[in-house]
LOVOLUM-509451 format. One line per field, with one value per residue: residue number from 1; residue in one letter; x, y, z of N, C-alpha, C in turn. Coordinates in steps of 0.02 Angstrom, whole numbers, plus 50000, padded with zeros to 5 digits. Atoms other than C-alpha are relative to their C-alpha. Layout:
! residues N
pos	NUM:...
code	A:...
n.c1	X:...
n.c2	Y:...
n.c3	Z:...
ca.c1	X:...
ca.c2	Y:...
ca.c3	Z:...
c.c1	X:...
c.c2	Y:...
c.c3	Z:...
***
This chain:
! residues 375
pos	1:2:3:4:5:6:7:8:9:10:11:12:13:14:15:16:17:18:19:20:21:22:23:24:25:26:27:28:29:30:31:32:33:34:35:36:37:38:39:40:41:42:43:44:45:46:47:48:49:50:51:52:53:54:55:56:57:58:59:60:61:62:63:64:65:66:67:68:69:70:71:72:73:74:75:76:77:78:79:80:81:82:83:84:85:86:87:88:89:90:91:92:93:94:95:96:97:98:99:100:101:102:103:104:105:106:107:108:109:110:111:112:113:114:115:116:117:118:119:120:121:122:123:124:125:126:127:128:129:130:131:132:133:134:135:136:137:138:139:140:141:142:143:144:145:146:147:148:149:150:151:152:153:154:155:156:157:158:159:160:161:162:163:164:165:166:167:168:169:170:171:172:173:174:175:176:177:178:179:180:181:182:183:184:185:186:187:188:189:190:191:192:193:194:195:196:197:198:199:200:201:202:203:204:205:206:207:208:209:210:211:212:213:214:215:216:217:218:219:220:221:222:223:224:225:226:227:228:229:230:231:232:233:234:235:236:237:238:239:240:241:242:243:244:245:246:247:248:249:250:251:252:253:254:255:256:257:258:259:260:261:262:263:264:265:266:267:268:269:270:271:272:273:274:275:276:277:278:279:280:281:282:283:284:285:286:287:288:289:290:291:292:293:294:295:296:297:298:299:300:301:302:303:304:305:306:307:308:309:310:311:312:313:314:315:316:317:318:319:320:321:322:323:324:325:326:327:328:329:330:331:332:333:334:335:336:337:338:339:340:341:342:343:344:345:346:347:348:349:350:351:352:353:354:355:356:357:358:359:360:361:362:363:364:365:366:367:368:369:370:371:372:373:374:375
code	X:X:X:X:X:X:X:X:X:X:X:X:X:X:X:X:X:X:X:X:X:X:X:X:X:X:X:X:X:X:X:X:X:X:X:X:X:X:X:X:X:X:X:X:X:X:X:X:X:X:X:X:X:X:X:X:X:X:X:X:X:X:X:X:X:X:X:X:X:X:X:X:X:X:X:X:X:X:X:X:X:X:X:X:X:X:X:X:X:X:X:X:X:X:X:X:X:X:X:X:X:X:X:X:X:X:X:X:X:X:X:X:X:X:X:X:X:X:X:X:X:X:X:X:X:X:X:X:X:X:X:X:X:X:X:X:X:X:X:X:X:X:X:X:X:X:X:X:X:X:X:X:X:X:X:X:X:X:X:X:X:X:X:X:X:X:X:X:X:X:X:X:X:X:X:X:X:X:X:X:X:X:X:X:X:X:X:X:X:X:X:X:X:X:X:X:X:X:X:X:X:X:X:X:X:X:X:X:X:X:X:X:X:X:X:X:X:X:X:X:X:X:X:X:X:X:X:X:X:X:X:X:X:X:X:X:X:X:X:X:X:X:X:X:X:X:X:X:X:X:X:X:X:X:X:X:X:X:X:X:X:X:X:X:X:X:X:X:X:X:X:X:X:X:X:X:X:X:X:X:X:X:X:X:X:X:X:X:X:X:X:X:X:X:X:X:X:X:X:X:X:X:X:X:X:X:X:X:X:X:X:X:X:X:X:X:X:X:X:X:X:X:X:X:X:X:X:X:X:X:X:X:X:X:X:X:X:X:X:X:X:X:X:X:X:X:X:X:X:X:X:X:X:X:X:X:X:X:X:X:X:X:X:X:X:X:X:X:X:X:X:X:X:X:X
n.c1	49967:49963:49930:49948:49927:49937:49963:49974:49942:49935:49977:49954:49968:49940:49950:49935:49910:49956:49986:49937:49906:50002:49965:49936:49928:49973:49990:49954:49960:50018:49972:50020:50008:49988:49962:49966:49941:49993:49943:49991:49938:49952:50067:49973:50030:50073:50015:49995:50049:50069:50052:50063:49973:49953:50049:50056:49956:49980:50081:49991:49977:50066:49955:50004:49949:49966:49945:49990:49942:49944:49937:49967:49970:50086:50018:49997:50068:50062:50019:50001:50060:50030:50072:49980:50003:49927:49944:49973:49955:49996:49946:49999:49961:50037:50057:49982:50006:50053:49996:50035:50013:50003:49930:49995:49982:50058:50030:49984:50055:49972:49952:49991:49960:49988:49973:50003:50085:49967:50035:49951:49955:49934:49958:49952:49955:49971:49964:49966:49975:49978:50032:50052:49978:50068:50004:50015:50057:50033:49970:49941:49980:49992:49909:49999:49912:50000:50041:49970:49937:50002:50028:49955:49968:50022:50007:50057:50037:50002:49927:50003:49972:50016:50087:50061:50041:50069:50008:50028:49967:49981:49974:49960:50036:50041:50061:50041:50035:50019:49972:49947:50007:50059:50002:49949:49959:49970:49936:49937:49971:49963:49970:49953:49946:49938:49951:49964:49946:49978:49941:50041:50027:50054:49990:50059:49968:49984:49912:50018:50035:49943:49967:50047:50046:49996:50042:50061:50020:50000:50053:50050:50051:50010:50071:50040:50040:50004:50072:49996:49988:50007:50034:49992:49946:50019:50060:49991:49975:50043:50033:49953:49959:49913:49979:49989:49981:50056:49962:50055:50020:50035:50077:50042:49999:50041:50091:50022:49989:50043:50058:50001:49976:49901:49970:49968:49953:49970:49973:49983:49938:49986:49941:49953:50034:50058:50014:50050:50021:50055:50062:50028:50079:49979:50057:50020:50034:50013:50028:49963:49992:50045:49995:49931:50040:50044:49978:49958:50024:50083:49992:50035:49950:49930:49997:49997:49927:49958:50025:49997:49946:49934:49971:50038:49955:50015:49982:49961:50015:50050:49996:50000:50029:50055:49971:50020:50063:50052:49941:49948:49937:49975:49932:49967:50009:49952:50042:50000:49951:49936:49969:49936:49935:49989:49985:50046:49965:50041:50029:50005:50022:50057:49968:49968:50040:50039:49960:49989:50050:50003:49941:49998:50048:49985:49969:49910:49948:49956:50020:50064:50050:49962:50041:50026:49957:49965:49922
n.c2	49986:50047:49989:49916:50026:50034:49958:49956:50041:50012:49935:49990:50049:49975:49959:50021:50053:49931:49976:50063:50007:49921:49992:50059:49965:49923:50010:50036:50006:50067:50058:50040:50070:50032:50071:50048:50014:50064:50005:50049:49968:50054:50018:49958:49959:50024:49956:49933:50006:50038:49962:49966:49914:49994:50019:49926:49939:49988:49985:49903:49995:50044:50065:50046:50036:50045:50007:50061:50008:50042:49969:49968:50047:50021:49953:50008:50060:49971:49937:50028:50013:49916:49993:49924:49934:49989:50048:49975:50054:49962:49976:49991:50027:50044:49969:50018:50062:49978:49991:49917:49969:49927:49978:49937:49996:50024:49945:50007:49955:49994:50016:50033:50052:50059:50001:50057:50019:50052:50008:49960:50034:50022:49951:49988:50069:49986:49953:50012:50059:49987:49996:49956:49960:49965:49929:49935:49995:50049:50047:50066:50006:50063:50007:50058:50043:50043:50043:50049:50016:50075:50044:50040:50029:50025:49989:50026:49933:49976:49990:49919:49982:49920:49977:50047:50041:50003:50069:49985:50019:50052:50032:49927:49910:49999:49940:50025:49977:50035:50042:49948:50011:49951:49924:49946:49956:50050:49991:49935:50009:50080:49959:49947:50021:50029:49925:49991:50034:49988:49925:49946:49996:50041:50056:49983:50040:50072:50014:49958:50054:50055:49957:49991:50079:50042:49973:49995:50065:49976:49945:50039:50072:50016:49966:50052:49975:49948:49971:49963:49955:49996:49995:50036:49990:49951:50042:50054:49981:49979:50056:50028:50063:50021:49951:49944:49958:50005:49937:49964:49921:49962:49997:50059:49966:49947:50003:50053:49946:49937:50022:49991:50090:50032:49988:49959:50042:50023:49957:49978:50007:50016:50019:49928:50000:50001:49970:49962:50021:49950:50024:49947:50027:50044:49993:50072:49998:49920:49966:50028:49930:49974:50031:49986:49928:49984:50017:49954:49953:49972:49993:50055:50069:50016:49987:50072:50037:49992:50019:50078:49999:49968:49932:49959:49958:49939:49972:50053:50007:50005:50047:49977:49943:50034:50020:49970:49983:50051:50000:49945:50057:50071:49969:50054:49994:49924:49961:49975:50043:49947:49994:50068:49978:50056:50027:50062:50048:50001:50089:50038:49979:50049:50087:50037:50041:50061:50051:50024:50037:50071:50016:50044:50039:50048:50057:50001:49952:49978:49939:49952:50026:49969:49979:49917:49971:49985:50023
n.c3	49935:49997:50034:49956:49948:50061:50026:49931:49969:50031:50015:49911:49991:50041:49973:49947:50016:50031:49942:49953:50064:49985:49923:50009:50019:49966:49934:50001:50042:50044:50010:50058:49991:49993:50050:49976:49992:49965:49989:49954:49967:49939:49966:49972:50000:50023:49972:50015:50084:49981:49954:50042:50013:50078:50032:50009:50028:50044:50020:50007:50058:50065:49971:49965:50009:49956:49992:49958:49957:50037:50012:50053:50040:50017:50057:50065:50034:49995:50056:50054:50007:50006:49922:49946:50033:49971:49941:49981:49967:49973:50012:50080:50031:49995:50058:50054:50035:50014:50062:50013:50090:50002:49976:49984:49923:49927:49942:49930:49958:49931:49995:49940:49998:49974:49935:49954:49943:49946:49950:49964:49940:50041:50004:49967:50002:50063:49974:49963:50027:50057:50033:50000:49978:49985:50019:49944:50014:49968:50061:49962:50064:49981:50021:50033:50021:49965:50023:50044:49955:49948:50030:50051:49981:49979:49932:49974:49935:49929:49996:50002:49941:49928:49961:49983:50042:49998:50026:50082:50054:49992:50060:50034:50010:50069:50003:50041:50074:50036:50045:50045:50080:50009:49973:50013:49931:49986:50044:49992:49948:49996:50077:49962:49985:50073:50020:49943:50023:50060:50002:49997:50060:50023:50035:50065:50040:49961:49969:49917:49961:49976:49929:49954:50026:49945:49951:50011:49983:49926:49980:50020:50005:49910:50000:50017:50022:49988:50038:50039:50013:49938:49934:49947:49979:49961:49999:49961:49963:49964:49963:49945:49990:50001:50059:49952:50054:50075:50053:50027:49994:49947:49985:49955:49936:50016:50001:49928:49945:50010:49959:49940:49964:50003:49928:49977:49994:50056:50023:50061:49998:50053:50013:50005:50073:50010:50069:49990:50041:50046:50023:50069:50035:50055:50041:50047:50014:50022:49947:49931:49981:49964:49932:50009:49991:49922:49938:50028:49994:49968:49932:49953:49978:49955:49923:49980:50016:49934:49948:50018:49970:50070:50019:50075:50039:50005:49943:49982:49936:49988:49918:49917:50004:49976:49924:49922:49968:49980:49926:49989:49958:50066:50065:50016:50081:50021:50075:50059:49992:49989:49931:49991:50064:50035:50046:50035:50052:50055:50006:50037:50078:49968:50024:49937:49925:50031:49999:49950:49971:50022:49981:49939:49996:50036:49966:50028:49937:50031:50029:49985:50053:50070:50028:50002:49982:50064:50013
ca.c1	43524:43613:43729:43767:43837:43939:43999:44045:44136:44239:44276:44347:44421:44537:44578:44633:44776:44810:44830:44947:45077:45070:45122:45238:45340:45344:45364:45477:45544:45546:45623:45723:45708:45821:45975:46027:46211:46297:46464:46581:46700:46814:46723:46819:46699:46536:46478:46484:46386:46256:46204:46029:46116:46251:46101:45987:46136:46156:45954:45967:46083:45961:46087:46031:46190:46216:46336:46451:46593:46763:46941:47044:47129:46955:46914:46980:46891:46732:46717:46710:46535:46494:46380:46465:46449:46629:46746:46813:46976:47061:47214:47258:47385:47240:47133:47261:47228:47061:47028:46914:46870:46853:47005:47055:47104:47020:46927:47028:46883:46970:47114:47163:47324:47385:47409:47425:47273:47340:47278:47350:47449:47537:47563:47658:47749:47808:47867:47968:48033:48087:47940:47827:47844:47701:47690:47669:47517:47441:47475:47584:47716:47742:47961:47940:48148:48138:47988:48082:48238:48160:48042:48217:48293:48158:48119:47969:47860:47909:48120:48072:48175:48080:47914:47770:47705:47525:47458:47372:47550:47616:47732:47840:47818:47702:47567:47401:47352:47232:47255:47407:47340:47141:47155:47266:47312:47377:47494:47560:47596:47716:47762:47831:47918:47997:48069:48140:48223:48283:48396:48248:48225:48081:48073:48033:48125:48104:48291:48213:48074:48201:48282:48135:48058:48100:48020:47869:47829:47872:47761:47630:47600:47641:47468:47376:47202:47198:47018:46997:46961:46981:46834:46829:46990:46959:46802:46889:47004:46878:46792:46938:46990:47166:47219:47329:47392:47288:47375:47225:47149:47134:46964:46900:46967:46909:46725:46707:46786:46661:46509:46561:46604:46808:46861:46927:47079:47125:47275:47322:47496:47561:47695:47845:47846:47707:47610:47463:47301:47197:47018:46981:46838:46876:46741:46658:46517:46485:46366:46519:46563:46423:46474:46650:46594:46481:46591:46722:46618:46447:46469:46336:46444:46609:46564:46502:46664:46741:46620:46637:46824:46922:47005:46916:47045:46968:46961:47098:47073:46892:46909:46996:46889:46739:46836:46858:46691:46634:46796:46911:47003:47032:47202:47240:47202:47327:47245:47368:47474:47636:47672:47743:47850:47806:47904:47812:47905:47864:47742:47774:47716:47547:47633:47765:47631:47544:47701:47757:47573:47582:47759:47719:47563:47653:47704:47868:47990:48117:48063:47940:47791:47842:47681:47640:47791:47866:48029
ca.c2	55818:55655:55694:55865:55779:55667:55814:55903:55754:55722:55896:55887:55731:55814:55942:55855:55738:55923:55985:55799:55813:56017:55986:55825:55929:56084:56005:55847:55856:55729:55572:55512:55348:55237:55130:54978:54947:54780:54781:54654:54724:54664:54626:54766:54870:54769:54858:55026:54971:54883:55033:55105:55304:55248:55165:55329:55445:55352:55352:55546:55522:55413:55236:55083:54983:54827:54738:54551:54518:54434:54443:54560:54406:54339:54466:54441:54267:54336:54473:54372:54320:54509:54505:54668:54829:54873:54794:54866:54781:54863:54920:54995:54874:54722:54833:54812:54630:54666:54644:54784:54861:55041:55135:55295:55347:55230:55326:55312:55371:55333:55244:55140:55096:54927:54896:54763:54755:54678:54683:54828:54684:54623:54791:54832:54645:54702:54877:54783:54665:54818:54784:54922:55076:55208:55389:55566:55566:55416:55313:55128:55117:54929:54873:54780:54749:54691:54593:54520:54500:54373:54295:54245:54202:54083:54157:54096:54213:54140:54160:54344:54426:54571:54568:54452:54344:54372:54194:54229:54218:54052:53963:54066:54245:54269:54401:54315:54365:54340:54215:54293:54206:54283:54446:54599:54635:54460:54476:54661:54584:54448:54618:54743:54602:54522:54722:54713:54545:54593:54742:54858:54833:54790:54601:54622:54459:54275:54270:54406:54294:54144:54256:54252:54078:54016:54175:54200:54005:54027:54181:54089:53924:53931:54035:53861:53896:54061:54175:54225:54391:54514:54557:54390:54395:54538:54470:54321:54435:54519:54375:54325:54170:54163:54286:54401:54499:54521:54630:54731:54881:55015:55032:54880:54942:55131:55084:54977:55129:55253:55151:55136:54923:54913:54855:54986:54856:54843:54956:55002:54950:55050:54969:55096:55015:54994:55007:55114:55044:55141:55074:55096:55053:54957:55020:54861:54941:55144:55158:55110:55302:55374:55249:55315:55494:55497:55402:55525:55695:55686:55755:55629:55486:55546:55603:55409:55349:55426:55355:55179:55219:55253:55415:55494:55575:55706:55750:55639:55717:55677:55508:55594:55730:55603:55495:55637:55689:55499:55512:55657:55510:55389:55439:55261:55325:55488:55627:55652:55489:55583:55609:55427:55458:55286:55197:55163:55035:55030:54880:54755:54731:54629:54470:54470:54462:54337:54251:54267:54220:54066:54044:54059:53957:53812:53636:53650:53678:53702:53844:53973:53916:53941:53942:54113:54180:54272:54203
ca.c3	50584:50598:50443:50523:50664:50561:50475:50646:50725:50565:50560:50749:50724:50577:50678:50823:50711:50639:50809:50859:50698:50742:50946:50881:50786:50880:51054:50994:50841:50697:50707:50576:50507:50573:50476:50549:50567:50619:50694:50757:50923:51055:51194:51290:51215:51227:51383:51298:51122:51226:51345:51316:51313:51188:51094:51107:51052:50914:50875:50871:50737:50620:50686:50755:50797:50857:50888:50921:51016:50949:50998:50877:50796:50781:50666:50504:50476:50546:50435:50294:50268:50232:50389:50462:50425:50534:50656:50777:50846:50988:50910:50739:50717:50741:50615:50482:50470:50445:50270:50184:50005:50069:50092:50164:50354:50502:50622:50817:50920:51085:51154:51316:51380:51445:51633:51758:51896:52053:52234:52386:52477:52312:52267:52415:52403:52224:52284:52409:52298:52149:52054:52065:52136:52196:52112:52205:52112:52199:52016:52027:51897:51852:51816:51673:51655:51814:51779:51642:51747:51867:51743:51628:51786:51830:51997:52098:52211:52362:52315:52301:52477:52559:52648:52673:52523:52492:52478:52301:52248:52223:52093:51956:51942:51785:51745:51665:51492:51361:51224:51110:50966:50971:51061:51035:51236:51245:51093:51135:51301:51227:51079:51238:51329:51145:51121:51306:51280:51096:51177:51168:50981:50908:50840:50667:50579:50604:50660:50817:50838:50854:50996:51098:51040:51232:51334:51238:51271:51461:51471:51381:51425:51615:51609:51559:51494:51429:51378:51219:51237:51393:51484:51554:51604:51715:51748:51830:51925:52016:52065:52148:52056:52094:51975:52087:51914:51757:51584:51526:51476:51587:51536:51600:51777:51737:51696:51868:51959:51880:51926:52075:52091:52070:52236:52336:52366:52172:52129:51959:51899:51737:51641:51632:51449:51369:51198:51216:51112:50977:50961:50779:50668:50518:50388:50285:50225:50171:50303:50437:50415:50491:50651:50632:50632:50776:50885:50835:50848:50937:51105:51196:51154:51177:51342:51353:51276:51450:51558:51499:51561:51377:51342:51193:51061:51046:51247:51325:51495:51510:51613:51746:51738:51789:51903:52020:52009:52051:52219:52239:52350:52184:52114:52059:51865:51803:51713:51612:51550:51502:51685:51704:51573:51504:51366:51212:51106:50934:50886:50815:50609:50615:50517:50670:50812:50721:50722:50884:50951:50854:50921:51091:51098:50992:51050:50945:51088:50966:50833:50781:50691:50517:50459:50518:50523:50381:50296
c.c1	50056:50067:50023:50029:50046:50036:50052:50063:50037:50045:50061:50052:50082:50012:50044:50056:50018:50050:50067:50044:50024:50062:50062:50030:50016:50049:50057:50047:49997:50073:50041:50015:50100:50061:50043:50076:50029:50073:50040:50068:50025:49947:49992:49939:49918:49953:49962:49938:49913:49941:49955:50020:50044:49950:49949:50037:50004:49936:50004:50041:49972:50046:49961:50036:50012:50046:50036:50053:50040:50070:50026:50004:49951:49976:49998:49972:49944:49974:49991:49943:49977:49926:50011:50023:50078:50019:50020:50034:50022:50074:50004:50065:49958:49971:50029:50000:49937:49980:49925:50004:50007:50041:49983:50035:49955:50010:50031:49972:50049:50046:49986:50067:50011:50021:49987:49965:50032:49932:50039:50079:50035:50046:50074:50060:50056:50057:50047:50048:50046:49951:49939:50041:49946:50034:49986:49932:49942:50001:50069:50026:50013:50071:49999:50101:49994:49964:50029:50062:49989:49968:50079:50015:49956:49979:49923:49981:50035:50078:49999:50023:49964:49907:49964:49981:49939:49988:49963:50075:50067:50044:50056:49969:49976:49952:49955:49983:49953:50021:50033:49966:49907:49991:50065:50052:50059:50068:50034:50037:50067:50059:50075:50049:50070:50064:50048:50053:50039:50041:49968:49984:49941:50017:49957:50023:49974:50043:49963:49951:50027:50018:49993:49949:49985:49951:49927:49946:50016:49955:49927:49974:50024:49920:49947:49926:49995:49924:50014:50000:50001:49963:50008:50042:49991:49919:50016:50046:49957:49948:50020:50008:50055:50052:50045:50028:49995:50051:49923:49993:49979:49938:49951:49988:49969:49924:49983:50000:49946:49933:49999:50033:50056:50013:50071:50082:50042:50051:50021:50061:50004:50073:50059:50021:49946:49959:49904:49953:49948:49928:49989:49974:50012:49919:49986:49956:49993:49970:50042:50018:49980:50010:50059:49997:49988:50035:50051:49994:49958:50036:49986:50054:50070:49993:49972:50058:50045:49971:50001:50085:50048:50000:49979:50055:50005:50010:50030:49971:49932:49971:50029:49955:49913:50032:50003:49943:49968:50052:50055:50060:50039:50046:50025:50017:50025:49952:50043:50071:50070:50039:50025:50051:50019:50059:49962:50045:49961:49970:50016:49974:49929:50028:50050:49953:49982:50058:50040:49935:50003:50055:49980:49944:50011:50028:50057:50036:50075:50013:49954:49963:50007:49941:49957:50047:50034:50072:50040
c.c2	49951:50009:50058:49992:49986:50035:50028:49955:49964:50067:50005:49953:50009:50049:50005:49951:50085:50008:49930:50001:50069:49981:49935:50030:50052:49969:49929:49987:49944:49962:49957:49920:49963:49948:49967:49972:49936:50008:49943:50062:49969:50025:50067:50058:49978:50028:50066:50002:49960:50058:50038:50075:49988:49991:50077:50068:49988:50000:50077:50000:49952:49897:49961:49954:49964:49946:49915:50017:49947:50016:50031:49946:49950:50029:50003:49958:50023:50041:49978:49985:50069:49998:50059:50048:50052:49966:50054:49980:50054:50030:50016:49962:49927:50017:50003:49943:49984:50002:50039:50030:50079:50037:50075:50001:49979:50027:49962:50019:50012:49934:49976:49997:49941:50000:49930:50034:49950:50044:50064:49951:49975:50042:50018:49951:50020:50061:49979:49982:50053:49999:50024:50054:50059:50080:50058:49997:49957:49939:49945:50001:49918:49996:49955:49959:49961:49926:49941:49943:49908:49965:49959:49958:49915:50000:49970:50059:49990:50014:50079:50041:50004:49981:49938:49974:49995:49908:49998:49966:49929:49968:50049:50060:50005:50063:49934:50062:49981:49955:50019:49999:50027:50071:50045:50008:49950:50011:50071:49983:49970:50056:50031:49939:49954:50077:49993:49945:49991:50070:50057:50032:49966:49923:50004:49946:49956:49973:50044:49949:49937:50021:50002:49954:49986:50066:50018:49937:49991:50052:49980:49932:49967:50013:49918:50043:50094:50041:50027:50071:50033:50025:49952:49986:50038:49994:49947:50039:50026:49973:49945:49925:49973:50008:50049:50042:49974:50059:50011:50044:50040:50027:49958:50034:50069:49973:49980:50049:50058:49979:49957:49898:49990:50001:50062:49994:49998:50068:49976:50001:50033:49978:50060:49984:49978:50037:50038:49968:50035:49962:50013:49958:50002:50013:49945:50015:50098:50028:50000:50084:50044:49976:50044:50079:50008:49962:50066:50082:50018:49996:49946:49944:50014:50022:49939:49960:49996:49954:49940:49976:49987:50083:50025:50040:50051:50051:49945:50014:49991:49963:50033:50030:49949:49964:50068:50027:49940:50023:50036:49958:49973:50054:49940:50017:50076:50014:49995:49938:50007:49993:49947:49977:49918:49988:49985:49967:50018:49921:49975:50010:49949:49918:49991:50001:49948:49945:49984:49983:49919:49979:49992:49947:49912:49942:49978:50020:50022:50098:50049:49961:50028:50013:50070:50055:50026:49998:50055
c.c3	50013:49952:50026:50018:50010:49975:50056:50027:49969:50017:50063:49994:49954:50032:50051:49953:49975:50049:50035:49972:50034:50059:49996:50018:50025:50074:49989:49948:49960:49999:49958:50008:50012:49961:50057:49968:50042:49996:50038:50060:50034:50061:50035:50019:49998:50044:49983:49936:50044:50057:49966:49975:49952:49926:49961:49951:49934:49956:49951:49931:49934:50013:50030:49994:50034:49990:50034:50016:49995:50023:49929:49947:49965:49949:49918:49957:50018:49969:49939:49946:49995:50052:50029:49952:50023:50025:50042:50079:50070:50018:49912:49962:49980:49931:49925:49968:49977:49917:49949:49918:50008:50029:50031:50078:50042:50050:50084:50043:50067:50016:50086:50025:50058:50068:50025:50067:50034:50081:50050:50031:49948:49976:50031:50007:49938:50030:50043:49973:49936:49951:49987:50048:50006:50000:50029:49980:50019:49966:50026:49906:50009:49958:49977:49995:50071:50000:49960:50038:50049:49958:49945:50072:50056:50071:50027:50068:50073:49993:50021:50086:50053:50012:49990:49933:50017:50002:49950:49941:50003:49932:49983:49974:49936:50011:49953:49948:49967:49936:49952:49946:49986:50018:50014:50062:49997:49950:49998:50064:49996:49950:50070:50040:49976:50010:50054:49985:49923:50024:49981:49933:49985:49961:49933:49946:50034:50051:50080:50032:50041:50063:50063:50002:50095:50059:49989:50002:50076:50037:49985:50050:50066:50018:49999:49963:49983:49959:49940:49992:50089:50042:50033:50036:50062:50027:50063:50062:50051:50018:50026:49984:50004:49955:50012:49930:49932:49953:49964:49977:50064:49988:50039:50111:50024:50014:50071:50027:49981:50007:50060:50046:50006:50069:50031:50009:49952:49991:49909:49979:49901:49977:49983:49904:49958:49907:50016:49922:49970:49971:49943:49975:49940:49973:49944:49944:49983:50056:50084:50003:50027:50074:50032:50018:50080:50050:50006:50053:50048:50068:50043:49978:50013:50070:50027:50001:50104:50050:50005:50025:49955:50008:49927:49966:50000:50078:50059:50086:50028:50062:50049:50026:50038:50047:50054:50020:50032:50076:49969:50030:49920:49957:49954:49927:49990:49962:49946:50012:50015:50056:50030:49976:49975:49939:49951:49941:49924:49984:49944:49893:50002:49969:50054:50053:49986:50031:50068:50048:50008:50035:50072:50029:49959:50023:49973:50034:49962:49941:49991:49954:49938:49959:49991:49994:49923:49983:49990
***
């Protein structure tokens, strides 16, 4: 009687795991296993790689990817130690310094471009002043020639004519940046206003660099301390340390506005020239293609890509498309760029940023740093 029993309540016991693989796989589906991926990115995007739904999306696809955080320029020595499986700088001109065994076309999932983040009351100070100007669409264009104009002519906030001086702005007129020589924004910042003072050519010689030796060391190193990369940057602006105009990504500003924290106060300045920046993912490793891919393709993340406050390649108008569902009010961010009828310069070559980084960050008040600079 006793072994009967035994018999009975094996018997049950195999038919309930029957019955638990059975209702798994019917009711959830199988799992697969798992490959761990290690990437380094700009911080820009550290937000985005760290949320649990970007995480989960990329589960679903057999991925577990995580992830450090490096300015662009940072990149190329960091990658070295074959510790990373990609990079991903936050421009495809960064991503060419990137050095790499596996060739072919790098994946541009999604794109940003560059703006200046100011306050309503500087805004309107600027607009007074010529240097800004507010769009039918509710969008602020920002006047870089002008910009340039008073920064050659050494102007100071308070010389500036028309209207009230915020008290944020004090000294000579400058924009803060990040550090030219680690992070990408910083050195396209120093690229679009080299092209402007080069007669709206690109600087692509030593002799151009020479040209612009004296404003890219004026634009620089009035700034004093500058962050390596730029969340904190934007970071510091919005915690009001005396920052009245930050050069960023408009993602940084995006993401805030789509969960709901970007002060209502902050307008959105874009530059009327301006280099627009291509996130792309520098493959190290075989398995970086599968990252490259699914940022690319899979729905669930590019419909994260937007929400994190980048423009996805694939569906550019997406971020708007969520901004007005978060406020129908919030025009600060254009659906569709185009319609400012920006400038985009052509960039730079990555051996001249280098070299005008180094240049303007250099205590040679005379030349360019020759060491980075190509003869």
């Amino acid at each position: 009687m006793r072994r009967q029993l035994m018999g009975i309540g094996i018997a049950l016991a195999l038919v309930a795991a029957v019955v638990v693989v059975v209702v798994a796989k019917v009711c959830c589906g199988s799992t697969p296993p798992l490959t761990r991926v290690h990437g380094l990115i700009g911080s820009e995007k550290g937000a985005f790689f760290a949320d649990q739904r970007v995480k989960d999306a990329f589960a679903k696809l057999g991925l577990a990817v995580d992830t450090d955080t490096a300015g662009s320029w940072q990149m190329p020595d960091m990658v070295k130690g074959g510790h990373y499986d990609f990079a991903m700088p936050a421009s495809s001109v960064a991503a060419k310094s990137i050095p790499t065994t596996i060739g072919g076309i790098q994946a541009e999932p999604f794109y940003s471009p560059l703006v200046v983040v100011t306050t309503s009351d500087v805004a309107d100070f600027l607009r007074q002043n010529g240097l800004a100007e507010p769009q039918p669409d509710g969008s602020w264009i920002f006047r870089m020639r002008q910009y340039l104009t008073d920064v050659r002519g050494g102007t100071t906030w308070a010389q500036l004519p028309q209207g009230k001086r915020p008290g944020d702005l004090a000294g000579d007129i400058y924009i803060d940046t990040t550090n030219p020589s680690s992070s990408s924004s910083g050195a396209f910042y120093l690229a679009v206003m080299s092209y402007l003072a080069n007669g709206e050519r690109v600087v692509a010689t030593k002799q151009d660099v020479q040209g612009v030796t004296p404003l890219v060391r004026q634009l620089t190193q009035e700034q004093g301390a500058q962050p390596d990369s730029s969340d904190p940057l934007f970071q510091h602006f919005t915690a009001h340390f005396g920052l009245p105009l930050v050069w960023t990504y408009e993602s940084e500003a995006a993401a805030q506005a789509l969960n709901g924290t970007l002060d209502p106060n902050a307008v959105i300045l874009y530059p009327d020239y301006d280099i627009q920046t291509n996130h792309t993912v520098v493959e190290l490793t075989p398995v970086a293609d599968r990252v490259a891919k699914a940022l690319q393709g899979d729905p669930a993340l590019v419909a994260l890509e937007a929400q994190f406050g980048f423009r996805p390649a694939t569906a550019p108008g997406l971020l708007a498309t969520d901004l007005r569902h978060r406020s129908a009010q919030d025009h600060r961010f254009p659906a569709d760029l185009s319609s400012l009828q920006v400038i985009q310069p052509p960039s730079p070559t990555t051996s001249i940023l280098h070299c005008l980084s180094a240049t303007a960050t250099s205590t040679d008040a005379t030349a360019p740093a020759d060491s980075e600079c190509p003869q």
